[in-house]
KEPA-59643 format. One line per 4 residues: for each residue x, z negated, y negated of N, C-alpha, C. Coordinates in nm, 3 decimals. Layout:
<recs>
X/Z/Y/X/Z/Y/X/Z/Y ~ ...
</recs>
This chain:
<recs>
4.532/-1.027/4.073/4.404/-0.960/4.100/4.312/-0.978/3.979 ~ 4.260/-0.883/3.955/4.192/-0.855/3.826/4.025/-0.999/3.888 ~ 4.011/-1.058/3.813/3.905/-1.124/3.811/3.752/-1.049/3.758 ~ 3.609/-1.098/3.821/3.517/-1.016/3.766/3.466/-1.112/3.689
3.335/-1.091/3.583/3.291/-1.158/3.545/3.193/-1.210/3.590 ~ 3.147/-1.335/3.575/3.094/-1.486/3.659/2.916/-1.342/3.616 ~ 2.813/-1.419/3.760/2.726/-1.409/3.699/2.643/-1.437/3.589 ~ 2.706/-1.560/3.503/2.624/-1.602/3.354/2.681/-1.491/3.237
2.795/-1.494/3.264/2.869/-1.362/3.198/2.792/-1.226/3.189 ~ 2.736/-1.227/3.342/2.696/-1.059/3.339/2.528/-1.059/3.247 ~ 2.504/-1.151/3.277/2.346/-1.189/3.242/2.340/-1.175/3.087 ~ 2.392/-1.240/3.029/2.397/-1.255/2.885/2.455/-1.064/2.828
2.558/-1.044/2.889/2.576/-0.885/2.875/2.444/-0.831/2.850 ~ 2.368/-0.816/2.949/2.280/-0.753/2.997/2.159/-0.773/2.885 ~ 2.145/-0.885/2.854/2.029/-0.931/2.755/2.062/-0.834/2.653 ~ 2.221/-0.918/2.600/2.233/-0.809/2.477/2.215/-0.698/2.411
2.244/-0.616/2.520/2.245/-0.502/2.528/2.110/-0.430/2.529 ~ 2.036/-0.503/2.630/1.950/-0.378/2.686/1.811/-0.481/2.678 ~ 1.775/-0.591/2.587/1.689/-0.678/2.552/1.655/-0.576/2.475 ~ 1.460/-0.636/2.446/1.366/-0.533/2.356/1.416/-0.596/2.206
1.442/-0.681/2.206/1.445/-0.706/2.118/1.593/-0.692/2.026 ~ 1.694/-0.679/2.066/1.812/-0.602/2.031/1.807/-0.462/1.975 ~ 1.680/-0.356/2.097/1.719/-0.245/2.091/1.625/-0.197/1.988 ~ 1.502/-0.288/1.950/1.438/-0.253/1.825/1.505/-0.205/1.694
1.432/-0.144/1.637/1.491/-0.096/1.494/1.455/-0.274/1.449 ~ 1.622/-0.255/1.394/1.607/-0.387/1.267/1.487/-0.413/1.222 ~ 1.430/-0.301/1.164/1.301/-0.298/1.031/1.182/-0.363/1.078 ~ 1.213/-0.392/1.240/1.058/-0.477/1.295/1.062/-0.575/1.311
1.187/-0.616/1.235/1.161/-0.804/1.251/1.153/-0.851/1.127 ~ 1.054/-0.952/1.106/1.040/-0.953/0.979/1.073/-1.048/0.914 ~ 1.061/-1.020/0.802/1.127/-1.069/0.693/1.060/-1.129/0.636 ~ 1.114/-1.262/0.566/1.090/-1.416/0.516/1.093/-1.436/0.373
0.930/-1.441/0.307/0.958/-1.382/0.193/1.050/-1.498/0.114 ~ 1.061/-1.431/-0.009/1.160/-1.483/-0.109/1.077/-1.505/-0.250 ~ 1.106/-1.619/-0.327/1.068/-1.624/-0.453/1.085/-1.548/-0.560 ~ 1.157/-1.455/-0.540/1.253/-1.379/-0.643/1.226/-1.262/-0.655
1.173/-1.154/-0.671/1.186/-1.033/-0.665/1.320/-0.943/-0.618 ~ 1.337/-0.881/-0.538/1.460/-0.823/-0.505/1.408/-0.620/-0.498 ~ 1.489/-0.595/-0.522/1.503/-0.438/-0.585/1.584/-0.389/-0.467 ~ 1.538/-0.252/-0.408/1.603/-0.145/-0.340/1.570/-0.003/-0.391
1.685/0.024/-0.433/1.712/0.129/-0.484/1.777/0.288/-0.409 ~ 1.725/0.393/-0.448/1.748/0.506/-0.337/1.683/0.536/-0.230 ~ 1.537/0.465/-0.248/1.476/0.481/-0.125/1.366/0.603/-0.133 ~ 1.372/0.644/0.011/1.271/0.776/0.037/1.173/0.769/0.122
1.036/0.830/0.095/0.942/0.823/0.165/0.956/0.895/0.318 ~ 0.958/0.807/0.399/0.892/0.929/0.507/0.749/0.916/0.616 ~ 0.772/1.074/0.600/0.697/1.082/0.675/0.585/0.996/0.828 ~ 0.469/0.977/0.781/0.382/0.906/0.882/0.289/0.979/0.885
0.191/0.973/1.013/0.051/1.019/1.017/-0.059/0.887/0.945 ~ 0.001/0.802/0.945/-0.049/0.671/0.873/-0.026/0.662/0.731 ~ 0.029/0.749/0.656/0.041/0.715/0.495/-0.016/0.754/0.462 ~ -0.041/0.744/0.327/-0.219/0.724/0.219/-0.169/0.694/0.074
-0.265/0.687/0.005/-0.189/0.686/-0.105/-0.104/0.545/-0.162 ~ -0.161/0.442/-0.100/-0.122/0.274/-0.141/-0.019/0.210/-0.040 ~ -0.021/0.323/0.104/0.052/0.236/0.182/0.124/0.334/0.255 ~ 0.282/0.307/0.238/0.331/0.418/0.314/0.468/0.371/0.384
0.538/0.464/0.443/0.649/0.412/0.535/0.816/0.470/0.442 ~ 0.868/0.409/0.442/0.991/0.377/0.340/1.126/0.360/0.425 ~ 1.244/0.439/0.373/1.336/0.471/0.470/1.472/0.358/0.317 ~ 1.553/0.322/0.329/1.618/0.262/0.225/1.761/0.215/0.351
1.872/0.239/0.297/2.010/0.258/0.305/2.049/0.221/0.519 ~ 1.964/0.357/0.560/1.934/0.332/0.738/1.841/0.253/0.769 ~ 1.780/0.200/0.713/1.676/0.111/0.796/1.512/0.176/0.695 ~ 1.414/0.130/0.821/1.282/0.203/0.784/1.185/0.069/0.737
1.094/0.085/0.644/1.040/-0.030/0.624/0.892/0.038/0.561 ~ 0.770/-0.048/0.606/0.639/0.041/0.535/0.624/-0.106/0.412 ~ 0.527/-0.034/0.317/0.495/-0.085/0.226/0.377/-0.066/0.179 ~ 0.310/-0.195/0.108/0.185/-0.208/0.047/0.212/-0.168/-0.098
0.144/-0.112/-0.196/0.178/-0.164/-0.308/0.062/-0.296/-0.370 ~ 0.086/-0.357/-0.401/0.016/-0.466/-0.529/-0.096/-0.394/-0.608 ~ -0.187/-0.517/-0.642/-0.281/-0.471/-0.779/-0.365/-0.366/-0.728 ~ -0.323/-0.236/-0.622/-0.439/-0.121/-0.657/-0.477/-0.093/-0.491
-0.562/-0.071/-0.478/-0.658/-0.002/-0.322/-0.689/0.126/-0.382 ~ -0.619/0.213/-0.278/-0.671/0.347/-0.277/-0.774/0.365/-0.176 ~ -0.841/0.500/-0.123/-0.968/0.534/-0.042/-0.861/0.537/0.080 ~ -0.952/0.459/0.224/-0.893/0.496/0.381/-0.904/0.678/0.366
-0.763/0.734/0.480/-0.799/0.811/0.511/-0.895/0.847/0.634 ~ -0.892/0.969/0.668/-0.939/0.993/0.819/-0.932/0.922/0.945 ~ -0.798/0.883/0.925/-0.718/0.809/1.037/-0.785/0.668/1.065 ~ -0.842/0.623/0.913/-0.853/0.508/0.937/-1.034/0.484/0.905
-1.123/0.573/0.905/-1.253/0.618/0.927/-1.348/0.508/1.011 ~ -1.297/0.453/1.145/-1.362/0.344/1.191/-1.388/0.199/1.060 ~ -1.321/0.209/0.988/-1.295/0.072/0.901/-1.426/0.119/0.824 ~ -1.503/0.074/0.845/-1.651/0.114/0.798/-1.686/0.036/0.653
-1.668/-0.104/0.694/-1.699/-0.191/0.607/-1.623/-0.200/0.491 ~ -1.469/-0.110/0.459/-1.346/-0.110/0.390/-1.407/0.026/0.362 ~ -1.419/0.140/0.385/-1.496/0.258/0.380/-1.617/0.257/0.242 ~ -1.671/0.143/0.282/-1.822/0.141/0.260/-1.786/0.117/0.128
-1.727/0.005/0.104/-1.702/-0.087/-0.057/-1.629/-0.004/-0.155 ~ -1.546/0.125/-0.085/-1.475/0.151/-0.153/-1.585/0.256/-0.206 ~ -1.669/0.345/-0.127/-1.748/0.395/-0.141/-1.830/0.382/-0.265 ~ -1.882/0.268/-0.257/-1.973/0.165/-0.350/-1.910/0.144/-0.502
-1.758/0.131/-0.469/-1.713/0.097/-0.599/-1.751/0.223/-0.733 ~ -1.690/0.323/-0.644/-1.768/0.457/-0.729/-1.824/0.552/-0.767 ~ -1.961/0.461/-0.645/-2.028/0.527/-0.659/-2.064/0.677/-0.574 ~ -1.967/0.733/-0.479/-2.007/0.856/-0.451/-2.010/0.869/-0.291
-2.039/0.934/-0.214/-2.017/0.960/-0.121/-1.918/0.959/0.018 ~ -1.920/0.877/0.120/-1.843/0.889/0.220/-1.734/1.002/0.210 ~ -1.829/1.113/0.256/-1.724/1.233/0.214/-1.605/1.315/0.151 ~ -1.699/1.264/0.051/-1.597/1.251/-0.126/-1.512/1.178/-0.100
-1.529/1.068/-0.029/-1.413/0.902/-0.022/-1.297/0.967/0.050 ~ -1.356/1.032/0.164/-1.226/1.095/0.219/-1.147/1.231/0.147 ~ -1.229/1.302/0.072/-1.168/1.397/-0.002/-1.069/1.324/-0.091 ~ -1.105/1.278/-0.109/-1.023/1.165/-0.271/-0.915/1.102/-0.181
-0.923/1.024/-0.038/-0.829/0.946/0.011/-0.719/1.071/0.007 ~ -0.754/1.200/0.114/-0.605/1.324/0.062/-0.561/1.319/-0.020 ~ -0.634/1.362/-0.177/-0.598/1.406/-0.256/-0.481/1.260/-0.311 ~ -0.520/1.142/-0.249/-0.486/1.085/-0.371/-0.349/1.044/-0.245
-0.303/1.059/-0.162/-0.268/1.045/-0.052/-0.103/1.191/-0.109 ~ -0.164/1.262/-0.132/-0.095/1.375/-0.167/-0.039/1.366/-0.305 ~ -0.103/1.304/-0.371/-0.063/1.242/-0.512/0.071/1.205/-0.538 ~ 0.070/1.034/-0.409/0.206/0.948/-0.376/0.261/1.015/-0.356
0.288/1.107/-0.261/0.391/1.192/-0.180/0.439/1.330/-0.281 ~ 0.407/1.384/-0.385/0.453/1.411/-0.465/0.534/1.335/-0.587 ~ 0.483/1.186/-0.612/0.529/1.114/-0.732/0.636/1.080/-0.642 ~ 0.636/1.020/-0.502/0.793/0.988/-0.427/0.862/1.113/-0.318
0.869/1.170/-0.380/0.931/1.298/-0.355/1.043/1.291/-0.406 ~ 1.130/1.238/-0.503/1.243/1.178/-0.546/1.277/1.068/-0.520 ~ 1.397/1.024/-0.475/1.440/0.875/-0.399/1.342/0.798/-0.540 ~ 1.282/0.705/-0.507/1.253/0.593/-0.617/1.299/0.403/-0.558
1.244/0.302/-0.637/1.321/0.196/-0.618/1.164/0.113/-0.598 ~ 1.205/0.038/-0.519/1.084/-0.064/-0.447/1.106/-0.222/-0.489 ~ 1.065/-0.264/-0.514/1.057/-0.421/-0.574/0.974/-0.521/-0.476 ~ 1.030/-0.592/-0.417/0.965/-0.677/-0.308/0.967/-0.795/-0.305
0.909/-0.916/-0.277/0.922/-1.053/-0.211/0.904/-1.126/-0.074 ~ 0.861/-0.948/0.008/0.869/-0.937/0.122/0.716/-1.036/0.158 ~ 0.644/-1.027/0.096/0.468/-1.119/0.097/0.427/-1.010/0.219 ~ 0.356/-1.105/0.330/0.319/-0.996/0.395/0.222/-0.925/0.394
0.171/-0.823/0.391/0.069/-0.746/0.366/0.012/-0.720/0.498 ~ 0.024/-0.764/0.600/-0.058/-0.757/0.743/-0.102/-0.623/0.768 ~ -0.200/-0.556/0.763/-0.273/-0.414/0.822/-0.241/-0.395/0.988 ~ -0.246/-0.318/1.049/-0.308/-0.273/1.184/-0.163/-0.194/1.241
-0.049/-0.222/1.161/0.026/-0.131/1.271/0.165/-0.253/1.321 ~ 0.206/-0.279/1.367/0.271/-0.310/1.494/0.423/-0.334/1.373 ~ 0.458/-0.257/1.269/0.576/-0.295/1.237/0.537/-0.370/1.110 ~ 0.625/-0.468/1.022/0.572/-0.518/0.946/0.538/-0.469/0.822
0.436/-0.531/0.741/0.400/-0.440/0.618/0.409/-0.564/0.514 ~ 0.483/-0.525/0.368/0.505/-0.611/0.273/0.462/-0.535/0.160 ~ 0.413/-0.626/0.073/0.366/-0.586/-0.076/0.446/-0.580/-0.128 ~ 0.466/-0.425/-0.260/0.583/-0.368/-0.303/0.513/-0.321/-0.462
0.644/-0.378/-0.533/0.606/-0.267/-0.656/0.690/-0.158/-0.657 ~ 0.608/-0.034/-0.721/0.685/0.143/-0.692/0.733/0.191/-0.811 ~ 0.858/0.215/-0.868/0.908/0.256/-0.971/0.951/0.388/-0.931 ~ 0.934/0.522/-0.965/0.926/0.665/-0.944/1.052/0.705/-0.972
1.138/0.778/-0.947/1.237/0.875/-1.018/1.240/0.822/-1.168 ~ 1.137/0.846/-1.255/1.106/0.894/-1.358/1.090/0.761/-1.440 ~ 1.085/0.664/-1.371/1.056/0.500/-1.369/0.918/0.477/-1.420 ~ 0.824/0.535/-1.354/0.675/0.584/-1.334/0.607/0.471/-1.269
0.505/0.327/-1.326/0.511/0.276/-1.196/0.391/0.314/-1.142 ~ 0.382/0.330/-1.005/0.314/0.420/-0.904/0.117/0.348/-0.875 ~ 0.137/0.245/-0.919/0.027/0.183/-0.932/-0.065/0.219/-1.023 ~ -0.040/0.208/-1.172/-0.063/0.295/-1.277/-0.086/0.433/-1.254
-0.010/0.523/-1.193/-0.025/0.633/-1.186/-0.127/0.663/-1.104 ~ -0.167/0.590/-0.986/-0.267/0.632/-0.933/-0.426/0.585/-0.986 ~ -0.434/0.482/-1.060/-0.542/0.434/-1.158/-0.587/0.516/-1.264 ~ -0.470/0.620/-1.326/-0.457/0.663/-1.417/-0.558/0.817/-1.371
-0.467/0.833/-1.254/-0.523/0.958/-1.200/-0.665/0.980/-1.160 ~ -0.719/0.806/-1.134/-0.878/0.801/-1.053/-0.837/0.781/-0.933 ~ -0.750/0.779/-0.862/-0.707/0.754/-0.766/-0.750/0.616/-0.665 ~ -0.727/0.494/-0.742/-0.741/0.418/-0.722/-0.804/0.315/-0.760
-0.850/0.186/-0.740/-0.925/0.086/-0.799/-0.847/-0.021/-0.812 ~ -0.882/-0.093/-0.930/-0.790/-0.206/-0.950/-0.845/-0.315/-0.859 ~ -0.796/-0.371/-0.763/-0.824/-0.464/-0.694/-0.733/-0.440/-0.580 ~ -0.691/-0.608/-0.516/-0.607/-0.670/-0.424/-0.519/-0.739/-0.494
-0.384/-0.753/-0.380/-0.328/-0.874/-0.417/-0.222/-0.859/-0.584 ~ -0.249/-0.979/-0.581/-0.176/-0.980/-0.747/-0.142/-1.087/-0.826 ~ 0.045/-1.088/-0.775/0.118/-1.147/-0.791/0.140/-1.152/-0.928 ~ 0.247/-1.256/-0.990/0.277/-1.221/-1.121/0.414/-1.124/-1.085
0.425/-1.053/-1.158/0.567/-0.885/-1.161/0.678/-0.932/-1.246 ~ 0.819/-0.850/-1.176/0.919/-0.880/-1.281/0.896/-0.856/-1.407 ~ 1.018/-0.938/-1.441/0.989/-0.928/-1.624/0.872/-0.981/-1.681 ~ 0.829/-1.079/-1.642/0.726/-1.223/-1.700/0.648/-1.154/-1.711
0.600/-1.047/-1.611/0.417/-0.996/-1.622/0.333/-1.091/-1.545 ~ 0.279/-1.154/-1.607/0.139/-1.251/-1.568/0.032/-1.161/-1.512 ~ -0.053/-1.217/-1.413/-0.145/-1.161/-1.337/-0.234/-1.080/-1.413 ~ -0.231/-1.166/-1.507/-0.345/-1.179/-1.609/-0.328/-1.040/-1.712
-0.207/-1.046/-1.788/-0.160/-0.931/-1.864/-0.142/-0.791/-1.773 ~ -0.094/-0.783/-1.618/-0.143/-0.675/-1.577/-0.260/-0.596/-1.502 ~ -0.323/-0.732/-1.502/-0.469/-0.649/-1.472/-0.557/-0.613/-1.621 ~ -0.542/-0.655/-1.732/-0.579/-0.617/-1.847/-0.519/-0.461/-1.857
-0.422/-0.457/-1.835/-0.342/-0.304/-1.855/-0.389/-0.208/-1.767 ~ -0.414/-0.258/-1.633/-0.472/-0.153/-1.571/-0.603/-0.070/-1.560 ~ -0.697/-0.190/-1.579/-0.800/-0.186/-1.592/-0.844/-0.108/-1.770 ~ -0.742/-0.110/-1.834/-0.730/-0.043/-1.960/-0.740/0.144/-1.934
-0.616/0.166/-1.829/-0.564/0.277/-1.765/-0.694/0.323/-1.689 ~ -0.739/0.252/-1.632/-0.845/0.282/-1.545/-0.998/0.338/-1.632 ~ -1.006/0.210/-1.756/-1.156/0.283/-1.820/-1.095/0.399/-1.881 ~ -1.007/0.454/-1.935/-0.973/0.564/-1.987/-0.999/0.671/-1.880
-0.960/0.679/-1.745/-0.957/0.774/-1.640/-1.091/0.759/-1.570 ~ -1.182/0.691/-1.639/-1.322/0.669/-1.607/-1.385/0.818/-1.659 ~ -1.307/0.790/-1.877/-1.401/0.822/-1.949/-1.363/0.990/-1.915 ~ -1.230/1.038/-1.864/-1.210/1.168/-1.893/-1.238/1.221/-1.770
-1.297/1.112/-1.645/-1.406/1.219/-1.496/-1.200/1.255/-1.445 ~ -1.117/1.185/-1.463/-1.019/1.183/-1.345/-1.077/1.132/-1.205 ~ -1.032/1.232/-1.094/-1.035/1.170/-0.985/-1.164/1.165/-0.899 ~ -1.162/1.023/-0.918/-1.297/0.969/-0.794/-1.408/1.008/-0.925
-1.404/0.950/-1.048/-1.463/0.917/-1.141/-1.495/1.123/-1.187 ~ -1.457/1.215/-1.133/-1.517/1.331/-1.166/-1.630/1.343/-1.059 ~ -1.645/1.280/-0.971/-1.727/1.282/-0.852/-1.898/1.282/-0.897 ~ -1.990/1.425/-0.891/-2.109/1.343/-0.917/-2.117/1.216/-0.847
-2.240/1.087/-0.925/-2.276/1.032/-0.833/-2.380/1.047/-0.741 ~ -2.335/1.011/-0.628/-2.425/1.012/-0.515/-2.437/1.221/-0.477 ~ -2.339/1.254/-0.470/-2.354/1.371/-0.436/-2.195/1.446/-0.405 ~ -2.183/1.554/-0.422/-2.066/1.655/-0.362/-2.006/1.692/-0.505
-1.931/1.771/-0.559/-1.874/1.768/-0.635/-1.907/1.888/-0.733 ~ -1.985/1.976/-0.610/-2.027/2.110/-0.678/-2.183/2.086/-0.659 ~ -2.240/1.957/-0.669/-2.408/1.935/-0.668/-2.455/1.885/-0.785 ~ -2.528/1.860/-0.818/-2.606/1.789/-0.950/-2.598/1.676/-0.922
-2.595/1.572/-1.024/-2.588/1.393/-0.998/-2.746/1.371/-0.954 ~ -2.693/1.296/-0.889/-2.860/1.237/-0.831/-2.936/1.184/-0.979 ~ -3.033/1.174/-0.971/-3.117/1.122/-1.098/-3.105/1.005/-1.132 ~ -3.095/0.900/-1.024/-3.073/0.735/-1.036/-2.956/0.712/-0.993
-2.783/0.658/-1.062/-2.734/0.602/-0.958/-2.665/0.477/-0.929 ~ -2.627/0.376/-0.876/-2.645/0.284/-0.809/-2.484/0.221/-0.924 ~ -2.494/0.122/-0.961/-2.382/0.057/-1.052/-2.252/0.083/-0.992 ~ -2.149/0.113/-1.014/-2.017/0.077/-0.925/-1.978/-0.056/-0.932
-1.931/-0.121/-0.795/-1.940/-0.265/-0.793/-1.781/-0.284/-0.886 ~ -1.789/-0.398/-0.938/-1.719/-0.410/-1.026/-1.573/-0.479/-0.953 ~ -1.453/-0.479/-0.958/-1.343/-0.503/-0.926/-1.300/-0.629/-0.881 ~ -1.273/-0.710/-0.781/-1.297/-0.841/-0.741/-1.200/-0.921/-0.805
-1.202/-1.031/-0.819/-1.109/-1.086/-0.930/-0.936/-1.075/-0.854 ~ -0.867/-1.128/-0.926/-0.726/-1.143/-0.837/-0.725/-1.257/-0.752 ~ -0.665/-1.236/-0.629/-0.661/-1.348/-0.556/-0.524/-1.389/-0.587 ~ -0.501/-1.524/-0.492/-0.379/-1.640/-0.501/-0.324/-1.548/-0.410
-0.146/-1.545/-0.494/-0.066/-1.536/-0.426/-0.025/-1.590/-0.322 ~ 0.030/-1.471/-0.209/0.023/-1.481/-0.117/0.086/-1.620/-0.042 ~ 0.207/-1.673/-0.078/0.262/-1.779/-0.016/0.154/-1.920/-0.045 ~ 0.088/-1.905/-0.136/-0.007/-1.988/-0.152/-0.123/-2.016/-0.064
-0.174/-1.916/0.030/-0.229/-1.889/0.111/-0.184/-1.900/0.252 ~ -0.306/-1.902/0.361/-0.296/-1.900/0.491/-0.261/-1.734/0.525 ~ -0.178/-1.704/0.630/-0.184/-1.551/0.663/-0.331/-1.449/0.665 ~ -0.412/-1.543/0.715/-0.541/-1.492/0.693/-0.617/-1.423/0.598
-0.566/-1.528/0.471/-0.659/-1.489/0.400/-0.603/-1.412/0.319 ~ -0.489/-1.347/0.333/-0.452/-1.235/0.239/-0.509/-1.106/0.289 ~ -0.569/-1.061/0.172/-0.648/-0.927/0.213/-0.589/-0.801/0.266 ~ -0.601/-0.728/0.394/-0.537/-0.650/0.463/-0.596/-0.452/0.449
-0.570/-0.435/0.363/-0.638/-0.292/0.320/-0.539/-0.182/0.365
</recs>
């Protein structure tokens, strides 16, 4: 007579199988960073109602993973409009208008998603980058098709501001030597009105500059890497 299986038997089946935590996508459990930089290569953007230009959702050999990048804060979009106080600073930094902030968050939003429009390669230590959504988010450096890195490109463009977290990068880049570079990239895309930086200040784009306008706050220094830190206090943009 065929024997059944014991009830501890059936139980453990049952977990396996049909536990939340089994049936999750891999990509939501997270991952323990590493000292080392590690490289994934062939990876493609997809599609979110949550991506922007600095933070987006990343598909790499079946499994889905979102990502921060390092070094640069782009403008919130729409989506993320309640964040007032993240809104406000970014606002402040250059100077122009709420409005504008969100015009610029598209544009620059639309930027990424054209530069990773070709599989490109992601560079990680899996640091967590925290933010507001439910699967995990890690700080990433973005090398393009073109081996473009994506940080730069959006500084370059006006896109973005140099500030957040900032690790030292493969290939013995010191904190130090790449915020000099960017911030290099950046006064240049100041001087030629790329971007945010074409924005009158304090006005619309097709208005006259206001007569007085208000300094752009200047770029906050780099903070301590992340393992150095409490989860807290790594900045969540």
């Amino acid at each position: 007579m065929k024997s059944w299986p014991s009830f501890t038997a059936l139980l453990a089946i049952t977990l396996t199988h049909f536990s939340p935590a089994s049936a999750a996508d891999p990509a939501t459990r997270r991952m323990t960073p590493v000292d080392k930089w590690i490289t994934l290569a062939g990876c493609r953007l997809e599609e979110n109602a949550f991506n922007d230009g600095d933070s987006f959702h990343v598909t790499q050999g079946g499994k889905e993973f979102l990502f921060r990048l390092c070094y640069v804060d782009t403008p919130e979009t729409t989506v993320h409009r309640e964040l007032v106080d993240r809104t406000s600073d970014q606002a402040r930094y250059w100077n122009i208008y709420k409005r504008d902030l969100f015009r610029l968050a598209d544009e620059g939003a639309a930027f990424t998603r054209e530069k990773l429009s070709r599989p490109f390669t992601v560079m990680t230590r899996w640091d967590d980058a925290r933010g507001a959504s439910k699967m995990p988010r890690y700080f990433a450096v973005i090398r393009t098709a073109d081996g473009e890195d994506l940080a730069e490109a959006l500084v370059g463009a006006g896109f973005a501001r140099v500030f957040g977290f900032s690790p030292d990068l493969p290939g013995n880049q010191s904190s130090k030597s790449v915020f000099g570079k960017l911030e290099t990239i950046e006064a240049k895309a100041k001087a030629a009105g790329a971007g945010a930086w074409g924005f009158p200040k304090g006005s619309g784009k097709n208005s006259k500059p206001a007569a007085k306008s208000t300094p752009r706050e200047k770029a906050k220094s780099a903070p301590t890497p992340a393992r150095n830190r409490s989860l807290d206090d790594i900045p969540a943009y």
